[in-house]
N, C-alpha and C positions, 0 to 999 in steps of 0.2 A: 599234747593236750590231755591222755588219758593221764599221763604221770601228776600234771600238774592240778587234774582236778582230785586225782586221791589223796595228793599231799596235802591239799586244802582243805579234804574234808576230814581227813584224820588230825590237824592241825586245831580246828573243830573238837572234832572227839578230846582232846588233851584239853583244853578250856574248861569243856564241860566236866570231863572226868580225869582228874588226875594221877589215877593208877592205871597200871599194867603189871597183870599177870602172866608171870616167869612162869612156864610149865615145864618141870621134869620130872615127872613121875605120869603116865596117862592117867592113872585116876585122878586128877585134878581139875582134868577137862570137864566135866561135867560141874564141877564146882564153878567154874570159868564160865560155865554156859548159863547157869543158872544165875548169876551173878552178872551178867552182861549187861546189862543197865547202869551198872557200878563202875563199868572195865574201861578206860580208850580203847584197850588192844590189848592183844595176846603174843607174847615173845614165846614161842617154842623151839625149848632146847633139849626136845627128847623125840624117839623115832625114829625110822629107816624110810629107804626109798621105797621100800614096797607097801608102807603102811600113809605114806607121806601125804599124800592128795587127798586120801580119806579123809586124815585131822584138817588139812586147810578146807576141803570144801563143804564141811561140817562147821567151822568156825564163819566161812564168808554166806552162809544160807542164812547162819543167826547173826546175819550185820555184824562180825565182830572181828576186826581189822584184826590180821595174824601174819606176823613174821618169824620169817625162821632164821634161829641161829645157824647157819651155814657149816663152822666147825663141831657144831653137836649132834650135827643129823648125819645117820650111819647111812654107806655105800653112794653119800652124794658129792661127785667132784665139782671143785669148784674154778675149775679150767671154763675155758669160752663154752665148750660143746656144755658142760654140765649147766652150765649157768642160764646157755640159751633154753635147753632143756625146762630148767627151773621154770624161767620166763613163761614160757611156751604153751608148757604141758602142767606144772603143776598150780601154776598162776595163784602165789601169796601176795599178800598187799604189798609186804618189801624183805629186805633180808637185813641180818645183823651178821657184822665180819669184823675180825682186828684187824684185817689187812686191807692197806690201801688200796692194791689195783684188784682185788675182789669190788670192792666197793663204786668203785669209778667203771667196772666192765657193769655190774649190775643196773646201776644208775640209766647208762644206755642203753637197757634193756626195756629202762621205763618202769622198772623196781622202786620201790620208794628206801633209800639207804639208812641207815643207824649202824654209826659205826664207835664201835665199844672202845674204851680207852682206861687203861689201869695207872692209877697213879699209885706210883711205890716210890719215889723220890724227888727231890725237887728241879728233877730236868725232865720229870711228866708233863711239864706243862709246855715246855720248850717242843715234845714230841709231839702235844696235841696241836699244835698251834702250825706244826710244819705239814704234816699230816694233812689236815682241813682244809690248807691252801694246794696240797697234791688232789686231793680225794673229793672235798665238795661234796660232802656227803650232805643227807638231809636233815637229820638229824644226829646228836651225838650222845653216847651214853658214858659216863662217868663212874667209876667205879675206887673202892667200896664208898658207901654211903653213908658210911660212920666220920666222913673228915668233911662237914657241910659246908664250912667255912671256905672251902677251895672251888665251891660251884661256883661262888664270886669272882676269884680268882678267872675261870673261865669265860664265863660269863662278858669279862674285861675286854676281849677277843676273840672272838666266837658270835656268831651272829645267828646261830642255829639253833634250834630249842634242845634243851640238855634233860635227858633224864639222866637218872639216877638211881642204884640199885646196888646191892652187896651188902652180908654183915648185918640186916634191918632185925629186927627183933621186936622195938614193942613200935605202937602207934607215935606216942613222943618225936622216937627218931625219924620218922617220915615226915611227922610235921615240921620238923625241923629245914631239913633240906628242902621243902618247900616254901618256906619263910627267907630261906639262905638263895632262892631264885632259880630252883628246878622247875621244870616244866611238866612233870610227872615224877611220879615214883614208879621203878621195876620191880617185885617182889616174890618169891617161891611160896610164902609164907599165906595160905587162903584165909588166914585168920586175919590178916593185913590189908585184904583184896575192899574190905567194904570203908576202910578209912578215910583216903581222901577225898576231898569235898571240890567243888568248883573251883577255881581260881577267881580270887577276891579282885581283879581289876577286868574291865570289858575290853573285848578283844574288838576294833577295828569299828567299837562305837554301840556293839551289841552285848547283850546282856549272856551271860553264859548260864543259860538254864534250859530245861526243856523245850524250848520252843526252838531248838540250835536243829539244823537239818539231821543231824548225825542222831539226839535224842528222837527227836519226832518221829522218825523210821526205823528204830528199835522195836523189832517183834519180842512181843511178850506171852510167847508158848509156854503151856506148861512142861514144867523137866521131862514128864510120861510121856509126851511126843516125840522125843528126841529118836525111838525107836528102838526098836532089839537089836538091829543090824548093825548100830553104831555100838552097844554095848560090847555086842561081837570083837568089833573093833577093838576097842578099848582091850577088854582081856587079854585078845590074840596078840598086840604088842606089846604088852605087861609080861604077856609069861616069855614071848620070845629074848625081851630086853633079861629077863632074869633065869634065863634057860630052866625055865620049868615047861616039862614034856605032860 
């Protein structure tokens, strides 16, 4: 029940807001937080386990749906124990994996899944499509985001909402891939974070604007409140990620 009502309500969020910011750098978070109004959710693919829980329970206090990249986060295994761990103890809305029985152990954890997929040739699609029916993931991410024309392709088979992310550079090309039938954009790029707009059709009969549960429950703190303590945060895994003592 809890899986299925986060799915629903982050399914929500993606209507209303069509980006998701990619963090790899910690000072971006705070870009991320201030911009939350703008955001579905937060894909984080930077951090360790000891800094780990701080960034997600800083991200779900500002309503702001956050997953982690699984292979981008340092000292965290992702075997049954580490995963139950994840679940458990550091409690993200869901996780991002290329690998399928990551994906399908997390899933029964009650994780909400996105599971990433690189198309480099024309039996990418054959992989996605095998994958999907092993794994059942919740959502699927598509990558690079420069070939928009292949979100169709997907799209044909896939009954999952698709984002999309790699390679973006200006506004155009996001718009793009959302014309071509992504269901968000993923991007590193905070310059990128405020561009997409609602999705132009109603979802399940409703209107996708503020008045969506996921808008309406959006705290609008000032950035100054975020506190010292998180600042702390922020630098102490900046300098450790870049060994400065």
């Amino acid at each position: 029940m809890k899986h299925a009502a986060s799915h629903a309500a982050f399914l929500e969020g993606l209507v209303a807001h069509r980006m998701i910011a990619s963090i790899k750098d910690p000072r971006h978070i705070e870009t991320a937080l201030s911009l939350r109004g703008q955001l579905s959710g937060v894909f984080l693919l930077t951090g360790h386990i000891g800094v780990l829980k701080g960034y997600v329970d800083v991200f779900k206090e500002h309503q702001l749906p956050v997953f982690l990249h699984l292979e981008k986060i340092g000292g965290l295994s992702t075997d049954n124990y580490g995963l139950d761990y994840l679940a458990k103890v550091i409690k993200p809305t869901g996780i991002i994996s290329t690998k399928t029985n990551v994906v399908k152990t997390a899933k029964k954890l009650g994780l909400i899944t996105v599971q990433r997929f690189f198309l480099v040739d024309s039996e990418g699609l054959d992989n996605i499509a095998k994958s999907i029916c092993q794994s059942e993931p919740d959502i699927i991410e598509v990558m690079p985001a420069r070939i928009p024309d292949m979100i169709d392709k997907v799209k044909a088979f896939a009954s999952v909402p698709i984002i999309t992310g790699g390679l973006l550079y200006e506004q155009s090309q996001a718009e793009e891939c959302l014309r071509h039938g992504a269901a968000a954009i993923s991007t590193s790029k905070p310059e990128l974070w405020r561009c997409a707009g609602p999705a132009p059709v109603k979802a399940e009969g409703r209107k996708a604007d503020a008045a969506t549960p996921v808008a309406r429950h959006r705290k609008t703190l000032p950035l100054a409140q975020i506190g010292c303590g998180l600042a702390a945060l922020f630098e102490y895994s900046y300098n450790l990620c870049n060994q400065i003592t």
